[in-house]
C-alpha angles and dihedrals in degrees: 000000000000117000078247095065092035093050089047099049091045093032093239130147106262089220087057092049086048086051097052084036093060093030095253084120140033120225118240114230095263095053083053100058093039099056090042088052092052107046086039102244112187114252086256109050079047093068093047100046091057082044081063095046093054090260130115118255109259102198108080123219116221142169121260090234088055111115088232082067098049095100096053090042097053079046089057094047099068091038090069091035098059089053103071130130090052119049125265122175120197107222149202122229084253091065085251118146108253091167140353134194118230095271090061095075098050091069103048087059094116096050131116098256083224081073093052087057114122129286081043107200107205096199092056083037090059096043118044128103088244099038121057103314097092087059104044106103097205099039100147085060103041092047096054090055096049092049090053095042087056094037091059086042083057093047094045089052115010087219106175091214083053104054085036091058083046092049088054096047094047085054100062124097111287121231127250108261148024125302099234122160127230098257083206090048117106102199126357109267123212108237122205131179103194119183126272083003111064135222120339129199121206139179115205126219125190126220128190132172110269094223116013118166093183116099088216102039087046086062094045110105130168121221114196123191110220125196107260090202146025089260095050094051092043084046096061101038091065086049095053 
């Protein structure tokens, strides 16, 4: 984006903005948090940025079993909740469980329980060679995406647990096969042959909070894994 679109969109000279740009000028705490604002910088890239500028973070960073919390939490429960039959997981921007409704265990039947072992990581979960991956149907596919989907995480925040987590996954036996996408497909569907049940398809939604001033709760998303066909739905209803 040029300093002339910037200035524009958080009314701001666009000389100012040239002079904190090149380090002729610092930033206040409230053109901190407005040009953050305005080119959607994540809570904690925020903080870090006014650290930087000689101000206190201002988003604080709490616990999920902190009081201050209770209400978000009480939000998140129904949520998941209102999903079953069909499975929804809350998660850490880490891609760690932080909950789970009751479809989730049915299809983690087949996993090493040293997998299962808290803090459960659902990406590492879906892809070892002891976790899901055996069982996913399309796994050339779904691996590549999930490959892609951390990789830009990585690029957006440079986070070292995340490119270590990356660095893990891409170092995992590869499966047999290229990863080619159905033309006629709409969306990639997650495919997933559990035992005594058969192959789901699923299709996956993501849910955050709309305003959260919380560093924790910002980087909280739910990921709900919806039925991608009549069998699947009607699958998993006879399991719930």
């Amino acid at each position: 984006r040029s300093q002339l679109d910037l200035s524009l969109e958080a009314e701001v000279s666009q000389r100012h903005l040239s002079w904190i740009e090149s380090g002729r000028a610092v930033p206040s705490r409230e053109m901190v948090l407005r040009l953050s604002r305005h080119l959607d910088v994540p809570l904690r890239a925020r903080n870090a940025l006014l650290v930087a500028a000689g101000h206190a973070p201002v988003f604080p960073r709490r616990p999920l079993s902190d009081p201050a919390l209770q209400a978000a939490r009480a939000a998140g429960e129904p949520v998941l909740a209102a999903h079953m039959p069909f499975p929804a997981l809350a998660l850490d921007r880490g891609w760690h469980m932080v909950a789970a409704n009751g479809a989730v265990a049915p299809l983690l039947a087949g996993v090493d329980p040293a997998l299962l072992a808290p803090p459960v990581n659902v990406l590492r979960l879906s892809l070892h060679p002891r976790g899901l991956a055996p069982m996913v149907v399309n796994l050339p596919e779904w691996r590549a995406h999930i490959l892609e989907r951390l990789a830009h995480q990585v690029a957006l925040s440079a986070d070292a647990e995340l490119l270590a987590l990356l660095e893990e996954l891409r170092a995992y036996p590869g499966p047999v096969g290229s990863a080619t996408v159905d033309p006629n497909a709409v969306a990639l569907a997650f495919r997933l042959r559990v035992p005594g049940v058969g192959e789901l398809a699923f299709l996956t939604t993501t849910t955050v909070f709309g305003t959260p001033v919380d560093l924790t709760l910002s980087e909280i998303f739910v990921e709900a894994l919806l039925p991608a066909d009549a069998a699947t739905a009607a699958a998993l209803r006879r399991m719930a």
